[in-house]
C-alpha positions in Angstrom: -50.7 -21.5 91.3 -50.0 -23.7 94.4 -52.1 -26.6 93.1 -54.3 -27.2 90.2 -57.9 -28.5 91.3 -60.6 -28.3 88.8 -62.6 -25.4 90.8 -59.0 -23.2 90.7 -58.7 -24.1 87.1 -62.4 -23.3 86.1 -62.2 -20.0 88.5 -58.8 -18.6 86.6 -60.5 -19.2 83.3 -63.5 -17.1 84.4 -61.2 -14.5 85.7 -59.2 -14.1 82.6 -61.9 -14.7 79.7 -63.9 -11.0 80.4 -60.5 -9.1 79.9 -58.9 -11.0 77.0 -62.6 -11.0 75.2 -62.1 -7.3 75.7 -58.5 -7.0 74.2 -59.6 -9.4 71.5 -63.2 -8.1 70.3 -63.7 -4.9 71.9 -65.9 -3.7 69.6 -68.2 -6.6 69.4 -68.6 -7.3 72.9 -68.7 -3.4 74.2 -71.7 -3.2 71.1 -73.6 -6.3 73.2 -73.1 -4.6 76.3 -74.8 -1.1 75.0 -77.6 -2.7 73.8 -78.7 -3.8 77.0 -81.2 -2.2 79.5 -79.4 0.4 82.1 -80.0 -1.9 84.8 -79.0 -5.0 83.3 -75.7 -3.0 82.5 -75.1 -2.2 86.0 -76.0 -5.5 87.4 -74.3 -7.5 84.7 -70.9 -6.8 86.3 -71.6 -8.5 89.6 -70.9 -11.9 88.5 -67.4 -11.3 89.0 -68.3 -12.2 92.2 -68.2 -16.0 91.2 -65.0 -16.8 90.4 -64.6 -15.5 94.4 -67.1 -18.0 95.5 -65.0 -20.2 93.2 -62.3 -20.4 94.9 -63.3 -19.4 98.7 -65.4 -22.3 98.8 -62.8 -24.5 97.4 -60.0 -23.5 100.0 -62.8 -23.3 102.7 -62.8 -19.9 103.6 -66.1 -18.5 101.8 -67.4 -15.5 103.4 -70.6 -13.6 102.5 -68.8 -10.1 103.0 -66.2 -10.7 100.3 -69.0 -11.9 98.2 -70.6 -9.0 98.7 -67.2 -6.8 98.4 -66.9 -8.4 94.6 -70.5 -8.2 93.7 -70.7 -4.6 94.7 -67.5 -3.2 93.4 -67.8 -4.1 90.0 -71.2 -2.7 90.0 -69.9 0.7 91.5 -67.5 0.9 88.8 -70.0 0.6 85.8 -72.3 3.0 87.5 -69.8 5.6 87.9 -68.9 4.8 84.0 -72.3 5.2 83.3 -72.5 8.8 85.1 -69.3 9.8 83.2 -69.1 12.6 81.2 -68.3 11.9 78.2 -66.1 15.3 77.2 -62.7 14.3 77.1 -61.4 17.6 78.9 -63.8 16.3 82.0 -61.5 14.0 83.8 -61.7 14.1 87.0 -64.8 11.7 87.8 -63.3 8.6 85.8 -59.8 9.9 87.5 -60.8 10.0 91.1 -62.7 6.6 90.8 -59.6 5.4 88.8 -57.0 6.4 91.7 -59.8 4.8 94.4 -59.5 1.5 92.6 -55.7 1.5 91.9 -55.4 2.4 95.9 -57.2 -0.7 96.6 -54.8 -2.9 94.9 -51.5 -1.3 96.0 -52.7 -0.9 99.5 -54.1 -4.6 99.6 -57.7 -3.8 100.8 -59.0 -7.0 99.3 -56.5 -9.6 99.5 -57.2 -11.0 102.4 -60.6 -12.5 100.7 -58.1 -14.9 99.3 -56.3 -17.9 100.4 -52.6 -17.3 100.4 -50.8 -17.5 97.0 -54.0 -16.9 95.0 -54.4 -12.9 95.9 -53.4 -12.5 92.0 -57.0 -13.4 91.1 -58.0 -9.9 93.2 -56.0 -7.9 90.7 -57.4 -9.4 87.8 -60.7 -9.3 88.7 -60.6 -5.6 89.9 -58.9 -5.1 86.1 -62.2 -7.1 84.6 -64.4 -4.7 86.4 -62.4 -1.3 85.3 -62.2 -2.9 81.5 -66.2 -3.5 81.6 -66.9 0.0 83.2 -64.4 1.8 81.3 -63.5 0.4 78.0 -66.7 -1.4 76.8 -70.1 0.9 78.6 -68.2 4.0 78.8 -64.5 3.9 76.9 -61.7 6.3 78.0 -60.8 7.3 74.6 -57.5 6.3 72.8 -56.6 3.7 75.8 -55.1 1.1 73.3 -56.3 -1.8 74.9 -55.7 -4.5 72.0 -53.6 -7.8 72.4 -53.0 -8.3 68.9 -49.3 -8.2 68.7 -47.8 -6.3 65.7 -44.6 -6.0 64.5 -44.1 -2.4 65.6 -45.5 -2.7 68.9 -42.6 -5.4 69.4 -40.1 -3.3 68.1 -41.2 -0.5 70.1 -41.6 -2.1 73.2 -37.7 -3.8 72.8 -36.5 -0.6 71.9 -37.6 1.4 75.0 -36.0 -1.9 76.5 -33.0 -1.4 75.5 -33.3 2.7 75.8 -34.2 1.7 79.9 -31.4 -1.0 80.1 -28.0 0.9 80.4 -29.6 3.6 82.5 -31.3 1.3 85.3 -28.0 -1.6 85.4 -25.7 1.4 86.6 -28.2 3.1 89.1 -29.8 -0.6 90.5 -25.9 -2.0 91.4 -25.2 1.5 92.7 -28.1 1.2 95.1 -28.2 -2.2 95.6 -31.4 -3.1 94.3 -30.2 -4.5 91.5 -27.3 -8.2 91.8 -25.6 -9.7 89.1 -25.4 -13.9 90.1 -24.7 -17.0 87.5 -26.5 -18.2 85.0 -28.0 -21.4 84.2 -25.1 -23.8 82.4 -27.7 -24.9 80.0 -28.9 -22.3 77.5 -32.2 -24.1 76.8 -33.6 -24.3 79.8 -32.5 -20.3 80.2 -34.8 -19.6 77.2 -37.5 -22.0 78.1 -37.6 -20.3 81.9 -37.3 -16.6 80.4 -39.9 -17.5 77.8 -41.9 -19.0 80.6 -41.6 -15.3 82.9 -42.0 -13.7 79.9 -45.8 -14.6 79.1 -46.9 -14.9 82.7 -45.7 -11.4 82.9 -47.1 -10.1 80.4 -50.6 -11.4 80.7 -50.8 -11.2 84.6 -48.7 -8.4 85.5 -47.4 -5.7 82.4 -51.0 -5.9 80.5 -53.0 -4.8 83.8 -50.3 -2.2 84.8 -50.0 -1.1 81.6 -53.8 -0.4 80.9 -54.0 1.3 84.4 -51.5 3.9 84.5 -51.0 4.2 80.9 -54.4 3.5 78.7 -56.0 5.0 81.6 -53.7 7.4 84.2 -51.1 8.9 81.6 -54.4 9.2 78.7 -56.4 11.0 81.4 -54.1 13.3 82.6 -52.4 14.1 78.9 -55.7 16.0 78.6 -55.0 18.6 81.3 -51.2 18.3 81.7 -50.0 18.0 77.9 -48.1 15.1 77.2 -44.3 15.5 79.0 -45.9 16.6 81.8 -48.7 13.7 82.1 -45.6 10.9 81.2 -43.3 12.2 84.3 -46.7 12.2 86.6 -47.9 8.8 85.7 -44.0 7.5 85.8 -43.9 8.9 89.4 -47.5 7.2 90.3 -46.0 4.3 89.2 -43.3 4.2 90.9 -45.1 5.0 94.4 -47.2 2.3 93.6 -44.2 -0.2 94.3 -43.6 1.1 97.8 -44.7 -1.4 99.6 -43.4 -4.4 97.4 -40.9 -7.0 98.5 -39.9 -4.6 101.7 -41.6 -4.5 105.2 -41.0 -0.5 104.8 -41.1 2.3 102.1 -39.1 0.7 99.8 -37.3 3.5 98.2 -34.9 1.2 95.6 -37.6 -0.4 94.0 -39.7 2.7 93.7 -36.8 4.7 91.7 -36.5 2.0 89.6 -39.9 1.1 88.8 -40.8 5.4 88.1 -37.8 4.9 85.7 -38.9 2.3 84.1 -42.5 3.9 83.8 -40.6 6.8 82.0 -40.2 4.6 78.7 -43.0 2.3 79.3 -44.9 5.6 79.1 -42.8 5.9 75.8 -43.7 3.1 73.9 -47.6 3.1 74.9 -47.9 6.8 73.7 -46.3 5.9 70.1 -48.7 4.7 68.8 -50.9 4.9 72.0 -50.7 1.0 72.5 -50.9 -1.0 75.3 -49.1 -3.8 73.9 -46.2 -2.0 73.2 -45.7 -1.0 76.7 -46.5 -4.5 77.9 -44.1 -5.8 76.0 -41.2 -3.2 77.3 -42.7 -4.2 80.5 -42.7 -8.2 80.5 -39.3 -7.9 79.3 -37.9 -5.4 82.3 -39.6 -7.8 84.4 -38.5 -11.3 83.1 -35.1 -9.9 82.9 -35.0 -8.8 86.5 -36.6 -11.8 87.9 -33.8 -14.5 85.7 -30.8 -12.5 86.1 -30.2 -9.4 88.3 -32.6 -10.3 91.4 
């Protein structure tokens, strides 16, 4: 964050307390929400819309459309959860919607709600409304969506690391995506930076991606396509999703590495079908890059 004002402080903690209640007491808080009227489950949704005024009014550029954008959104979401079905081999209504709101974050619909430098609370808050919709009213089955780190989902997420690492090195130098530079003299400070990346990552970047094309995309589609077949076709989402990342054109580099990388994050998620796991083989990737081969 660019500066840290009370109102930016109290909007990020409103931002990230609905999904990290969810990865932290799913059941408890998904029983509260069924208990409540139909309406009031529908409506309740729509005040994700305040960490927007938050913010907007803060930087001075509050506008009553975006409001509306993130009051309505969220409320879409839960109603189309609500209208579900709820046989697994039915996919396509929690699919379509799925794809809709994923397209709305790789294509950048929303960000411009936000003053520059801050369009990370747009993801998160999109990510609160899919976790309310579809993990606590009306739960895509077997998503994994739990933060409490075990041993094996550590071990399996460093050893899909590790499985990804000599294959993307060669084929990133190859096609220049990838660039070796020097390293930091003191090896403190090199820790204390990666261990920095590492949980920013993880809790801003690999846990979202990680519930929406694995617990969600590769789940859904493992139903109709079997499970090689769902891994290669969530990989390859993945990777298109990055197409438009750090490149005014298609950025064809980034989007063979990242399908790649989506091959053994898909790995470690359906292991034990974990989100963790594949966070973790994701943070890593990413804090790696971003220290030493950017």
């Amino acid at each position: 964050m660019p500066h840290f004002d009370p109102a930016i402080v109290a909007a990020a903690l409103l931002t990230l307390v609905p999904y990290l209640a969810a990865a932290f007491f799913a059941s408890r808080l998904a029983g509260c929400a069924r208990t409540l009227p139909s309406r009031a489950q529908i409506a309740l949704p729509a005040l994700l819309a305040i960490p927007y005024a938050i913010v907007a009014l803060d930087a001075g550029s509050f506008r009553w459309s975006w409001l509306a954008v993130y009051a309505l959104v969220p409320v879409a979401l839960a109603l189309a959860a609500l209208n579900s079905p709820r046989d697994d081999r039915n996919i396509w209504l929690p699919l379509a919607v799925l794809v809709l709101l994923g397209l709305s974050v790789d294509l950048r619909w929303f960000e411009r709600a936000w003053p520059p430098h801050l369009s990370v609370f747009n993801k998160v808050l999109l990510l609160d409304a899919g976790t309310y919709a579809f993990f606590l009213l009306n739960p895509i089955a077997d998503a994994g969506f739990d933060l409490r780190l075990r041993p094996r989902d550590l071990a399996t997420g460093l050893r899909e690391f590790l499985f990804y690492l000599p294959l993307a090195l060669p084929i990133g130098l190859i096609i220049g995506f990838l660039h070796t530079h020097g390293l930091a003299a003191n090896p403190i400070a090199l820790l204390t930076r990666f261990a920095e990346a590492w949980v920013f990552t993880f809790f801003f970047i690999a846990v979202p991606e990680e519930l929406f094309f694995r617990g969600w995309l590769q789940n859904l589609l493992e139903r109709r396509l079997g499970r090689y077949a769902a891994l290669i076709a969530a990989s390859i989402l993945f990777g298109l999703s990055h197409f438009n990342k750090r490149a005014a054109h298609f950025n064809t580099p980034y989007v063979i590495l990242a399908a790649l990388a989506g091959i053994f994050y898909g790995r470690a998620w359906r292991r034990d079908r974990r989100v963790a796991a594949s966070a973790v083989t994701h943070a890593t990737v990413d804090s790696v890059w971003s220290l030493f081969l950017r």
